[in-house]
PDB file of N, CA, C, O and CB in Angstrom:
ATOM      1  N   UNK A   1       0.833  -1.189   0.000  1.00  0.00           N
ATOM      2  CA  UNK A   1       0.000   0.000   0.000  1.00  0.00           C
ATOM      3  C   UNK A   1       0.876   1.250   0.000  1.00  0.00           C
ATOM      4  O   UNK A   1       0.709   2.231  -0.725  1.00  0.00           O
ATOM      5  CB  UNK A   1      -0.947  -0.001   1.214  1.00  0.00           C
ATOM      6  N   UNK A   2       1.873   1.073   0.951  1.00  0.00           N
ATOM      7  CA  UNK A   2       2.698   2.471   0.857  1.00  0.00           C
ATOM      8  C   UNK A   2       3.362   2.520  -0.526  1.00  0.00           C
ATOM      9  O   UNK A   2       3.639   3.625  -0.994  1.00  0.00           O
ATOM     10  CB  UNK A   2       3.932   2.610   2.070  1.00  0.00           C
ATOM     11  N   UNK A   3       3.624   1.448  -1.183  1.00  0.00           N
ATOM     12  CA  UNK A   3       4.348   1.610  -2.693  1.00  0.00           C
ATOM     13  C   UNK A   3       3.343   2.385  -3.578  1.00  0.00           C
ATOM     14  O   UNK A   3       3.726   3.113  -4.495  1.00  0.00           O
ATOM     15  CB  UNK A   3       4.703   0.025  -3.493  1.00  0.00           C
ATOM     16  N   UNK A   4       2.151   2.214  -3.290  1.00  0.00           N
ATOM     17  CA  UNK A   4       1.248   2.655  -4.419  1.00  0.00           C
ATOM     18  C   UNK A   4       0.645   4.559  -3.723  1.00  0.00           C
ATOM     19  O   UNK A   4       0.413   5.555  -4.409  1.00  0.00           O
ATOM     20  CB  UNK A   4      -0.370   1.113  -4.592  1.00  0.00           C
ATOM     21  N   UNK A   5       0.573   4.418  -2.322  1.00  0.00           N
ATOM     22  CA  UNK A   5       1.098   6.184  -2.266  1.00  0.00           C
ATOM     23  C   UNK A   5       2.140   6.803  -3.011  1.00  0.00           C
ATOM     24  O   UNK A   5       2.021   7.908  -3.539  1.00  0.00           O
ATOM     25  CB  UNK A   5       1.621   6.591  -0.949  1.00  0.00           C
ATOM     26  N   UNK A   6       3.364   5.950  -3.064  1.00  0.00           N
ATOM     27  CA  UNK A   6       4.011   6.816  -2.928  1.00  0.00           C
ATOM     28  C   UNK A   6       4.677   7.163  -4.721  1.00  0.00           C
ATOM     29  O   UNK A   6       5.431   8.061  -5.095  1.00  0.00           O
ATOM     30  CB  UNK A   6       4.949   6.392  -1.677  1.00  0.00           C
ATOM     31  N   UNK A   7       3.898   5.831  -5.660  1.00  0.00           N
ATOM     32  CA  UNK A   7       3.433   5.698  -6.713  1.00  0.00           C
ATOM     33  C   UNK A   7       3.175   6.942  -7.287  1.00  0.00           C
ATOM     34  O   UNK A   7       3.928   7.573  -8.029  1.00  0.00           O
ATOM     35  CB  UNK A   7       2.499   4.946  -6.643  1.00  0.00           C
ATOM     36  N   UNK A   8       1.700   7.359  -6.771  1.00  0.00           N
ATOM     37  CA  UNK A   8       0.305   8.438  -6.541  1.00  0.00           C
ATOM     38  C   UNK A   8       1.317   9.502  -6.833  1.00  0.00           C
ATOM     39  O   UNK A   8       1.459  10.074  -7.914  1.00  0.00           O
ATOM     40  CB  UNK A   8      -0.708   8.578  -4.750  1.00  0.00           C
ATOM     41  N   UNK A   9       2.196   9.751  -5.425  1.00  0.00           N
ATOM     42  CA  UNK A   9       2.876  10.707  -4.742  1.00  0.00           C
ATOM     43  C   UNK A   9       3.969  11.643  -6.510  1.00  0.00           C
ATOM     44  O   UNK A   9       4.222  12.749  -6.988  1.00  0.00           O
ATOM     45  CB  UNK A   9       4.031   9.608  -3.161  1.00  0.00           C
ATOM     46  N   UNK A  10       4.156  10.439  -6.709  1.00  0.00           N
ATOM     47  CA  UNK A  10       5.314  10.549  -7.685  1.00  0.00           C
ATOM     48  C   UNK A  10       4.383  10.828  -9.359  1.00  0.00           C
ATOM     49  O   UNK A  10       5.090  11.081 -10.335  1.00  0.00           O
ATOM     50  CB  UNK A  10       6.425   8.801  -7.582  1.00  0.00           C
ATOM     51  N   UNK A  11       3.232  10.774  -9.502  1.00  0.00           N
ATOM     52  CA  UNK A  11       2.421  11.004 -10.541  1.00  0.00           C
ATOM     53  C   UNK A  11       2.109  12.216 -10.520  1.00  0.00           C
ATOM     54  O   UNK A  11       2.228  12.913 -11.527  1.00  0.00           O
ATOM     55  CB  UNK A  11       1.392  10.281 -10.612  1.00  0.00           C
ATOM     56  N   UNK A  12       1.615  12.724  -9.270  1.00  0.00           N
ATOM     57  CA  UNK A  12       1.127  14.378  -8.709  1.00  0.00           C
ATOM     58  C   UNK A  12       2.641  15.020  -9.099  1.00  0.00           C
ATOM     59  O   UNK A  12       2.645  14.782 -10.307  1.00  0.00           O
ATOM     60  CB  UNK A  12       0.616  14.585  -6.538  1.00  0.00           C
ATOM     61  N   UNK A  13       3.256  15.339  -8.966  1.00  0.00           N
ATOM     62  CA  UNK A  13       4.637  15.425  -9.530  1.00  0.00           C
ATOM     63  C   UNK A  13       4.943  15.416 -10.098  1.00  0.00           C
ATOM     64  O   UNK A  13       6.170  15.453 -10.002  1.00  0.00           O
ATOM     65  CB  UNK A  13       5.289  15.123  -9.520  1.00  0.00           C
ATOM     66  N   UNK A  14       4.420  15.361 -11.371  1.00  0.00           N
ATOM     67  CA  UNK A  14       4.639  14.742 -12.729  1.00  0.00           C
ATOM     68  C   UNK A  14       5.885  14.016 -13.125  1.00  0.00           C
ATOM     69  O   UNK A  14       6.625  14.466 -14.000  1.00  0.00           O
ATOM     70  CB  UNK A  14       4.522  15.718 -13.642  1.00  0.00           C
ATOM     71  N   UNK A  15       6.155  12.754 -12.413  1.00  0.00           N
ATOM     72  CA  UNK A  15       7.368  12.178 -12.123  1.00  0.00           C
ATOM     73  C   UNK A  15       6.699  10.567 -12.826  1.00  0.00           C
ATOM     74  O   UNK A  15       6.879   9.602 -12.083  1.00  0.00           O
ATOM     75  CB  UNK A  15       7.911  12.337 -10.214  1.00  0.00           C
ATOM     76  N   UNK A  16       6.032  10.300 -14.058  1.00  0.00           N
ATOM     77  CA  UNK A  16       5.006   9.450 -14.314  1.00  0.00           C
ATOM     78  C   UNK A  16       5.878   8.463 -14.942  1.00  0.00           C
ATOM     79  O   UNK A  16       5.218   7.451 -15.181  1.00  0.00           O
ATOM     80  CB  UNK A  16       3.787  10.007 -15.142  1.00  0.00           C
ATOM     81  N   UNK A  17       7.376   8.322 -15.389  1.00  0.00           N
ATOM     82  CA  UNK A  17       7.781   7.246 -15.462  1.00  0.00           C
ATOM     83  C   UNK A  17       8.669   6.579 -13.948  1.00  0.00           C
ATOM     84  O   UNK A  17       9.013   5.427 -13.682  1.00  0.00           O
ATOM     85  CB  UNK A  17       8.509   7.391 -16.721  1.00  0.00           C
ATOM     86  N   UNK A  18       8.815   7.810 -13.216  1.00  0.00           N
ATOM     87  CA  UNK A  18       9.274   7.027 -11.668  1.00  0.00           C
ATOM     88  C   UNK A  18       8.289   6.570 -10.946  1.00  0.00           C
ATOM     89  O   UNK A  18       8.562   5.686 -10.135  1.00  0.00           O
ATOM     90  CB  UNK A  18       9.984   7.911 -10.608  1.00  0.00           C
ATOM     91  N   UNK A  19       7.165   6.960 -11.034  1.00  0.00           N
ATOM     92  CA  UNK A  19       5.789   6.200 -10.749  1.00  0.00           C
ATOM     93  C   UNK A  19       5.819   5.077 -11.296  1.00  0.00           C
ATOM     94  O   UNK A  19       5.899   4.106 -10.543  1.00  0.00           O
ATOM     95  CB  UNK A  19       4.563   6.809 -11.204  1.00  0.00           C
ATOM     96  N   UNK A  20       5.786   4.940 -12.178  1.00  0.00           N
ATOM     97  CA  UNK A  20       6.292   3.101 -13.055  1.00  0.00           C
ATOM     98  C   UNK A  20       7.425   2.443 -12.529  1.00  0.00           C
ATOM     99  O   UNK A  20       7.342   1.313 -12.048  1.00  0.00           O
ATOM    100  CB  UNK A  20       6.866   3.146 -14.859  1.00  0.00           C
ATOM    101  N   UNK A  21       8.299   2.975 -12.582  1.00  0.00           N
ATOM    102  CA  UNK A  21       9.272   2.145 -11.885  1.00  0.00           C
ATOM    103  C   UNK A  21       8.743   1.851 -10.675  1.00  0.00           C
ATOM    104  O   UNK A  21       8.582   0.653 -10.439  1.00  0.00           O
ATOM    105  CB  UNK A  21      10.576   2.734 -11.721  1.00  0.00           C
ATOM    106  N   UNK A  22       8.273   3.034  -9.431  1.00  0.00           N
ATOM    107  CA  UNK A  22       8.249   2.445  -8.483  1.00  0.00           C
ATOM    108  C   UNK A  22       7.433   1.189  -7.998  1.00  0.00           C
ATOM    109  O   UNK A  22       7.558   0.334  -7.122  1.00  0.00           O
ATOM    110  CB  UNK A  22       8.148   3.234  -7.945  1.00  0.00           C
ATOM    111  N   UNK A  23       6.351   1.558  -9.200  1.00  0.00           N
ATOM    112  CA  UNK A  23       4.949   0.688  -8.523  1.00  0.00           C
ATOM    113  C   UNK A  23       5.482  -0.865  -9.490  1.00  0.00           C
ATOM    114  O   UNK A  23       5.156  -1.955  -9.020  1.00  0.00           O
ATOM    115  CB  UNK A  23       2.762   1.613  -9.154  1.00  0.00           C
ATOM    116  N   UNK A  24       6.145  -0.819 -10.574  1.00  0.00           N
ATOM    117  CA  UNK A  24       7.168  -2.510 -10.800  1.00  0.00           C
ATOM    118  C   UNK A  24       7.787  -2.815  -9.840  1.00  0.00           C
ATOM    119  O   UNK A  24       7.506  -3.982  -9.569  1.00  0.00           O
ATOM    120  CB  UNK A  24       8.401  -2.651 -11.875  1.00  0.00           C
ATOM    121  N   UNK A  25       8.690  -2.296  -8.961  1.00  0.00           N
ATOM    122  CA  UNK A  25       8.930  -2.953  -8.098  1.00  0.00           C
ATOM    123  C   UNK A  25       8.278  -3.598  -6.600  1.00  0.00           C
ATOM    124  O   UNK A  25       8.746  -4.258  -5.672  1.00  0.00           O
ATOM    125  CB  UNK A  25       9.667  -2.440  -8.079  1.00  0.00           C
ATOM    126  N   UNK A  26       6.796  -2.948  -6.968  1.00  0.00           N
ATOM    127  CA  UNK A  26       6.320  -3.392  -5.928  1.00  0.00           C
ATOM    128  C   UNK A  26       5.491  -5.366  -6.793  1.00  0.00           C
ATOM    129  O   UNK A  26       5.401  -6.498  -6.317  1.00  0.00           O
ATOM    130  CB  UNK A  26       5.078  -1.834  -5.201  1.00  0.00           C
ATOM    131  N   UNK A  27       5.095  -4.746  -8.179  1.00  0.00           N
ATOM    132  CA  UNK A  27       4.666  -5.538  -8.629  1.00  0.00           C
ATOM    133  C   UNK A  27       5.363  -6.928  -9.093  1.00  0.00           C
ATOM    134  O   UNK A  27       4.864  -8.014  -9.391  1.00  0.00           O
ATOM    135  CB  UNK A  27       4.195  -4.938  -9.301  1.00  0.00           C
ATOM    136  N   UNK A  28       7.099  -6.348  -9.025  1.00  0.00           N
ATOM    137  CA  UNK A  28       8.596  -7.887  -8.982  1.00  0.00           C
ATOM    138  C   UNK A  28       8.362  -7.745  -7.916  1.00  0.00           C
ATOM    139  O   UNK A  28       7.536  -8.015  -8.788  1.00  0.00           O
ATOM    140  CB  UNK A  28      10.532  -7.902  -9.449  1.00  0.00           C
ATOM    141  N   UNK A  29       8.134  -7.572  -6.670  1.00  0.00           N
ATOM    142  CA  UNK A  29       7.958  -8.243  -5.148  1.00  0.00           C
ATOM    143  C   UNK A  29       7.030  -9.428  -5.085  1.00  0.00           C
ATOM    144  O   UNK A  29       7.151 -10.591  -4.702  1.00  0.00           O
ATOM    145  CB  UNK A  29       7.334  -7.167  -4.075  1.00  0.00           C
ATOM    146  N   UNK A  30       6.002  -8.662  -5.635  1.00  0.00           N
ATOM    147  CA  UNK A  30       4.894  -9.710  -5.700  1.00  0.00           C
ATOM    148  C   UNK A  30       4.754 -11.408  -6.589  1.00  0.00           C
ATOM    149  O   UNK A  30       4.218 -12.464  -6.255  1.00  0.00           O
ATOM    150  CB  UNK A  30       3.862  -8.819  -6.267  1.00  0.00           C
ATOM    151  N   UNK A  31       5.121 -11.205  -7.174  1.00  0.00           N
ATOM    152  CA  UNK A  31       5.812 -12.266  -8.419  1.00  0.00           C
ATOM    153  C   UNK A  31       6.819 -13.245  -7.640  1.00  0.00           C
ATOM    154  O   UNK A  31       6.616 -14.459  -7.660  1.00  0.00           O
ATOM    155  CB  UNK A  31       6.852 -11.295  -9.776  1.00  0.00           C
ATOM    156  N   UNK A  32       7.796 -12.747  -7.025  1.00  0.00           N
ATOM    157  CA  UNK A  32       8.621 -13.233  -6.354  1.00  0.00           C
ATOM    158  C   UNK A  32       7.898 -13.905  -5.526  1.00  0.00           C
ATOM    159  O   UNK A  32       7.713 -15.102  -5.745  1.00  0.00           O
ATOM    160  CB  UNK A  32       9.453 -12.466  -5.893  1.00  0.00           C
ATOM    161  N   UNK A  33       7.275 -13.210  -4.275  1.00  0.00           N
ATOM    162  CA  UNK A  33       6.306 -14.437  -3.747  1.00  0.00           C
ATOM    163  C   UNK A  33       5.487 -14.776  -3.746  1.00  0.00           C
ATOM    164  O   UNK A  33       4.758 -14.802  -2.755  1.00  0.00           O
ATOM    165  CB  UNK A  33       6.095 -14.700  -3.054  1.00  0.00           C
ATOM    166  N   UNK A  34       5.098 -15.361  -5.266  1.00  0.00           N
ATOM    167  CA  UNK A  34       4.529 -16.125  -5.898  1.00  0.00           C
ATOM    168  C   UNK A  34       2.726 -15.456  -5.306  1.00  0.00           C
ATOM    169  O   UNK A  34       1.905 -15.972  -4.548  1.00  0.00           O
ATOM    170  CB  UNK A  34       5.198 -17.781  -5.554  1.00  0.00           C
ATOM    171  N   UNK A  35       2.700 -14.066  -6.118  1.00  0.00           N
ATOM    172  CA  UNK A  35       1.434 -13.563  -5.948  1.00  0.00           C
ATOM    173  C   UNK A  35       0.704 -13.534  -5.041  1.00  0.00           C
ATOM    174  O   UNK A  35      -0.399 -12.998  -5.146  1.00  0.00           O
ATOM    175  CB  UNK A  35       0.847 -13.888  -6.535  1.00  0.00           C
ATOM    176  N   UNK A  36       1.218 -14.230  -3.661  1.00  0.00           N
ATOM    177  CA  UNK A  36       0.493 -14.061  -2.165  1.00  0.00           C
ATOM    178  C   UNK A  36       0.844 -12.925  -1.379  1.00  0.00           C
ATOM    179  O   UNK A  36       1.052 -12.953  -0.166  1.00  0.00           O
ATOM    180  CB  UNK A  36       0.804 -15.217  -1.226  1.00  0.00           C
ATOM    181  N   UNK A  37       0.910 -11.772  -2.233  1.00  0.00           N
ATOM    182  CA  UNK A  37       0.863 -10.215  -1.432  1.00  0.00           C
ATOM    183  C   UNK A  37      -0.102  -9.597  -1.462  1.00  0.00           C
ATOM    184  O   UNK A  37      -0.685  -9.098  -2.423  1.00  0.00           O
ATOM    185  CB  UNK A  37       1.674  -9.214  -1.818  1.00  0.00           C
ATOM    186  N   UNK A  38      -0.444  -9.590   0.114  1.00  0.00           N
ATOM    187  CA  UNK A  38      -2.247  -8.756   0.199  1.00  0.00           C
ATOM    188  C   UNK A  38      -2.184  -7.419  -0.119  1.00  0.00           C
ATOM    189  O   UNK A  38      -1.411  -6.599   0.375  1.00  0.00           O
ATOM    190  CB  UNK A  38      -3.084  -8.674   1.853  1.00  0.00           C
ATOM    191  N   UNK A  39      -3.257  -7.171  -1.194  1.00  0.00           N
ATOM    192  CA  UNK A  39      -3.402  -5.868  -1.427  1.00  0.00           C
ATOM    193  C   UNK A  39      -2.706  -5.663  -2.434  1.00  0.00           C
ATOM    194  O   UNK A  39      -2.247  -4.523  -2.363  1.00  0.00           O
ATOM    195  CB  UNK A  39      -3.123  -5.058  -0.470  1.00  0.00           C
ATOM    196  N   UNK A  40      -2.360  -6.230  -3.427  1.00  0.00           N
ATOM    197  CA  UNK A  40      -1.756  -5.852  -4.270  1.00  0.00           C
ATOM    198  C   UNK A  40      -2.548  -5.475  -5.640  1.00  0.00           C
ATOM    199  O   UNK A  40      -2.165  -4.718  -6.531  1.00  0.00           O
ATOM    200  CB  UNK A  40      -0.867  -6.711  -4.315  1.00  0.00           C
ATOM    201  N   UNK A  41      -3.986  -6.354  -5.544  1.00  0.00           N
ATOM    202  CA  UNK A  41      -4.580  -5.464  -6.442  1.00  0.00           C
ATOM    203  C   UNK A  41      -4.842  -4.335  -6.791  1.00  0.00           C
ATOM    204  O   UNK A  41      -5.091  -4.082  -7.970  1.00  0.00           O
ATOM    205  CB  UNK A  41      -5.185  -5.586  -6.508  1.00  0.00           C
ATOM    206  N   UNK A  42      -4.842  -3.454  -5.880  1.00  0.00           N
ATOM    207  CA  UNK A  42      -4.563  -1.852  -6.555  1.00  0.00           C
ATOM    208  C   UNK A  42      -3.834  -1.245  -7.036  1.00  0.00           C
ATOM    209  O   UNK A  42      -3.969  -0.238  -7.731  1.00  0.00           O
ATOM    210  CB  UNK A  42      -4.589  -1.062  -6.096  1.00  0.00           C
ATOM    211  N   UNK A  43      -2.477  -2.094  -6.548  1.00  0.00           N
ATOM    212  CA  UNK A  43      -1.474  -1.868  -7.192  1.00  0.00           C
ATOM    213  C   UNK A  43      -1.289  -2.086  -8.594  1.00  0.00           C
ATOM    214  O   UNK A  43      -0.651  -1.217  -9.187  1.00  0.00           O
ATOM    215  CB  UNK A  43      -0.738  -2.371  -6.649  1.00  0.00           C
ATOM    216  N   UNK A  44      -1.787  -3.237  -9.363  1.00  0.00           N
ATOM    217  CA  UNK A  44      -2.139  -3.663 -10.469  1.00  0.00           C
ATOM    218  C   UNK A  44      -3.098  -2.874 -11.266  1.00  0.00           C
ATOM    219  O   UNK A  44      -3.125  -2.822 -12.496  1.00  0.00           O
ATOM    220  CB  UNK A  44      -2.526  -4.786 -10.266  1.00  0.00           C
ATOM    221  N   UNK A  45      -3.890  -2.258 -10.434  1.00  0.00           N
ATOM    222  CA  UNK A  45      -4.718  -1.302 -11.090  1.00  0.00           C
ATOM    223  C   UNK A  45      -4.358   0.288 -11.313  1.00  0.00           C
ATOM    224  O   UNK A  45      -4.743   1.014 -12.230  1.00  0.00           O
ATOM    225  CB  UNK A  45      -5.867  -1.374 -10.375  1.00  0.00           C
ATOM    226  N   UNK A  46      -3.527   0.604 -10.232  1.00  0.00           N
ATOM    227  CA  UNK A  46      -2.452   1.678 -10.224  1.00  0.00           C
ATOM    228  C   UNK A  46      -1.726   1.817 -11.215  1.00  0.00           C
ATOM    229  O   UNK A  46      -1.549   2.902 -11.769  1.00  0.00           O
ATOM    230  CB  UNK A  46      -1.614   1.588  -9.316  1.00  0.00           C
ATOM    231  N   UNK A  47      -1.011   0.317 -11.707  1.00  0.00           N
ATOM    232  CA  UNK A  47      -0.061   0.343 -13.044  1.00  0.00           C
ATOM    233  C   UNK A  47      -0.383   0.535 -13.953  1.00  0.00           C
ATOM    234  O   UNK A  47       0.328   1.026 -14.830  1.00  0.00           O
ATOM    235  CB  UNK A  47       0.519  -0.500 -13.423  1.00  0.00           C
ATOM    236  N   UNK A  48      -2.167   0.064 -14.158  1.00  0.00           N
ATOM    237  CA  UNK A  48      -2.734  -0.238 -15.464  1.00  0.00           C
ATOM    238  C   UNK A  48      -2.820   1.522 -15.763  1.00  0.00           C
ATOM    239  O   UNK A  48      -2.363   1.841 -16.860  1.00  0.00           O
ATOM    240  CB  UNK A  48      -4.404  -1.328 -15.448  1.00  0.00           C
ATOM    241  N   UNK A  49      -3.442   2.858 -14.759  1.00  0.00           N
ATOM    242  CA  UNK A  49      -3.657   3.741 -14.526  1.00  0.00           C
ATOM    243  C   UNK A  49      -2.316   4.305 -15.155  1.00  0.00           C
ATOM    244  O   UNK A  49      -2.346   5.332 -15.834  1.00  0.00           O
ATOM    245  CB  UNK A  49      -4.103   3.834 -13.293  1.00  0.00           C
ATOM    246  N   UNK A  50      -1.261   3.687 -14.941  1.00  0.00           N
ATOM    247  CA  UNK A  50      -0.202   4.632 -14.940  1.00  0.00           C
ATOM    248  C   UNK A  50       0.605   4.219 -16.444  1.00  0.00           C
ATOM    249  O   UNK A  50       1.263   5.004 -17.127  1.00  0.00           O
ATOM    250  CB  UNK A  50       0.792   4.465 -13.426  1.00  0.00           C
ATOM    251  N   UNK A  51       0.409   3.089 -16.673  1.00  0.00           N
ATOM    252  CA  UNK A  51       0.554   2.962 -18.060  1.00  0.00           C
ATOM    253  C   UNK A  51      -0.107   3.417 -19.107  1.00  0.00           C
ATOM    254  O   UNK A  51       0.232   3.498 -20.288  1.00  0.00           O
ATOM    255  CB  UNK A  51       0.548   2.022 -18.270  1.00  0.00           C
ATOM    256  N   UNK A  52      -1.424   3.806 -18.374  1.00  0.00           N
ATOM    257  CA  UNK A  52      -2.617   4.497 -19.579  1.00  0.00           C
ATOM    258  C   UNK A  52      -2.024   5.363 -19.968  1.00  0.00           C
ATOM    259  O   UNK A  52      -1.851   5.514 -21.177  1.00  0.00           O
ATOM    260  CB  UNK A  52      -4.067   5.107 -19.213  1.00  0.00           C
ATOM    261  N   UNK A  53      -1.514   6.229 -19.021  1.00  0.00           N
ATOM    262  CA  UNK A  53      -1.160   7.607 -18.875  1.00  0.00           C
ATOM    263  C   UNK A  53       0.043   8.143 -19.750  1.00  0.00           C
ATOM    264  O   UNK A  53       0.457   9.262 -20.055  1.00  0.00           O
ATOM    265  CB  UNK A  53      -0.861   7.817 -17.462  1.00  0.00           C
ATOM    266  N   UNK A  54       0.422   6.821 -20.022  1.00  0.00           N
ATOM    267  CA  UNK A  54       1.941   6.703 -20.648  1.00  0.00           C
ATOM    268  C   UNK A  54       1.963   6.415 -22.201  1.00  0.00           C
ATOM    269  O   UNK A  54       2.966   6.426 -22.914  1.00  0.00           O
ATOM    270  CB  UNK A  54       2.792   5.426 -19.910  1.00  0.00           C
ATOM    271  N   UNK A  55       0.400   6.101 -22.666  1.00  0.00           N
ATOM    272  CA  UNK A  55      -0.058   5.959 -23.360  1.00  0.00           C
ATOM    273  C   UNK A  55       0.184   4.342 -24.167  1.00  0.00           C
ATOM    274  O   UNK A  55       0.180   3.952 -25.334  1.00  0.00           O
ATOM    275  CB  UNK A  55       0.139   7.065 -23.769  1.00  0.00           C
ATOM    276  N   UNK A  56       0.392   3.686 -22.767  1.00  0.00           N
ATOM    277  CA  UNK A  56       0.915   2.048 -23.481  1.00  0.00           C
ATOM    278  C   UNK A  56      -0.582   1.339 -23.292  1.00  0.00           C
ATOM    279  O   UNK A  56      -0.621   0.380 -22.522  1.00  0.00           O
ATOM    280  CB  UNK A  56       2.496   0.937 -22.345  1.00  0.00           C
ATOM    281  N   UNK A  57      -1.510   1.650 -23.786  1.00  0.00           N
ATOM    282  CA  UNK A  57      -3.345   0.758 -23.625  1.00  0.00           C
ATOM    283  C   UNK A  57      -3.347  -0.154 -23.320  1.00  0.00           C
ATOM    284  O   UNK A  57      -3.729  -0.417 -22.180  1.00  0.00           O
ATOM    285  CB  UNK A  57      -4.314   0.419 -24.673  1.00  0.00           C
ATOM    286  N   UNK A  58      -2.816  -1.350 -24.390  1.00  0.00           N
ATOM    287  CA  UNK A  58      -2.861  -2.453 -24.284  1.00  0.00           C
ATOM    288  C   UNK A  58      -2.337  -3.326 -22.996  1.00  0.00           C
ATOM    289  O   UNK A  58      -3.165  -4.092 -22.502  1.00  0.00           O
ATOM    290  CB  UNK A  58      -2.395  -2.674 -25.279  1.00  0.00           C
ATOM    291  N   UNK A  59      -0.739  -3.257 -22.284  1.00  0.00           N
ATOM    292  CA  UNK A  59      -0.296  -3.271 -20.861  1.00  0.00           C
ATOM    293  C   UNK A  59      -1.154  -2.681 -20.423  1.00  0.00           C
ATOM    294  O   UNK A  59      -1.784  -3.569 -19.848  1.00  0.00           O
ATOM    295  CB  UNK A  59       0.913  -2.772 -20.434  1.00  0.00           C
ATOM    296  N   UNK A  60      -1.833  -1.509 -20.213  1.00  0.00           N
ATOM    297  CA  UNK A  60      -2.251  -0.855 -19.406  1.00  0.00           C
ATOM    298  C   UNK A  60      -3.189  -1.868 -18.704  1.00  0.00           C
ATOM    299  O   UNK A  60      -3.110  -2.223 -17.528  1.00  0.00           O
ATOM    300  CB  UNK A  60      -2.726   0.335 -19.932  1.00  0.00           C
ATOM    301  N   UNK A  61      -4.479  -2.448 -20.032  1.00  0.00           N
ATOM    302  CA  UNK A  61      -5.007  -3.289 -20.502  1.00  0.00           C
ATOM    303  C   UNK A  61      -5.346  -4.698 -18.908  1.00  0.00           C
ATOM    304  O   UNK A  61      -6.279  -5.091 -18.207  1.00  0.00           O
ATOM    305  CB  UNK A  61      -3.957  -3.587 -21.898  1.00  0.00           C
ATOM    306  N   UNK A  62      -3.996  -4.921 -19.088  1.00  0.00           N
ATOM    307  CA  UNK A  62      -3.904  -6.432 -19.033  1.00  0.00           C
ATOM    308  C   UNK A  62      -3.376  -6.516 -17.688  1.00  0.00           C
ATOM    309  O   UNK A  62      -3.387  -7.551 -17.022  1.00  0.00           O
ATOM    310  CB  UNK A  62      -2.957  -7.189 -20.191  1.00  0.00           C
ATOM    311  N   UNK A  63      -2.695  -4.876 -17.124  1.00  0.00           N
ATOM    312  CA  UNK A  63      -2.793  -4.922 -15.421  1.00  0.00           C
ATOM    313  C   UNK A  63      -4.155  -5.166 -15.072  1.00  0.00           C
ATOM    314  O   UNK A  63      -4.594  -6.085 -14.381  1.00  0.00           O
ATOM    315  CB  UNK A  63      -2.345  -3.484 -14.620  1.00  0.00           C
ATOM    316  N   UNK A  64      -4.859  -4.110 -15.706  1.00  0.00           N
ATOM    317  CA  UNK A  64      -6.790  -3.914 -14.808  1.00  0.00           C
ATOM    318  C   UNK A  64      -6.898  -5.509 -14.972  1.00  0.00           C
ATOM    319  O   UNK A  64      -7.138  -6.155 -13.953  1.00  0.00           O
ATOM    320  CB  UNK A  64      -8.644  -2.700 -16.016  1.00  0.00           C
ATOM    321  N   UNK A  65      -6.793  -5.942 -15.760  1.00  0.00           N
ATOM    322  CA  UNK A  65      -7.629  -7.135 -15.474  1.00  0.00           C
ATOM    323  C   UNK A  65      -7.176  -8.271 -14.811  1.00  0.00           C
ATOM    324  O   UNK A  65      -7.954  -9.167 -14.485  1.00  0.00           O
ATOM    325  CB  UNK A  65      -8.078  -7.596 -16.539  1.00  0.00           C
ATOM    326  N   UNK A  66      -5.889  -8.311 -14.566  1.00  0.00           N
ATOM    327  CA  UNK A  66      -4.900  -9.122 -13.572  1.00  0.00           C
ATOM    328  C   UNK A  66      -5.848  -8.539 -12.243  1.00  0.00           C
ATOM    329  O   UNK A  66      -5.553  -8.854 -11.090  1.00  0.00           O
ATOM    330  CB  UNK A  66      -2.861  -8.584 -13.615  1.00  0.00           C
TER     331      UNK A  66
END
């Protein structure tokens, strides 16, 4: 949850590819252990948000629906 503040934090900022980075590394955390990180769906939905933004649709895409 604090990755995806601080995600947010870094978008308000117009800092929208360090927002990507940050919120991947929350999303390689998760992967790593093997997708049993609570709460990480917003985070996934955060990315999809932040990839929109980046104008990549399709990824954007395929976070929301993860």
């Amino acid at each position: 949850m604090s990755i995806s503040f601080l995600s947010r934090l870094q978008l308000e900022r117009g800092q929208l590819f360090a927002a990507i980075d940050t919120c991947q590394k929350a999303l390689d955390h998760d992967a790593q252990a093997d997708y049993k990180i609570p709460f990480t769906g917003s985070t996934y939905l955060l990315m999809g948000e932040l990839l929109f933004l980046s104008g990549d649709v399709e990824t954007a895409e395929k976070h929301v629906q993860r």
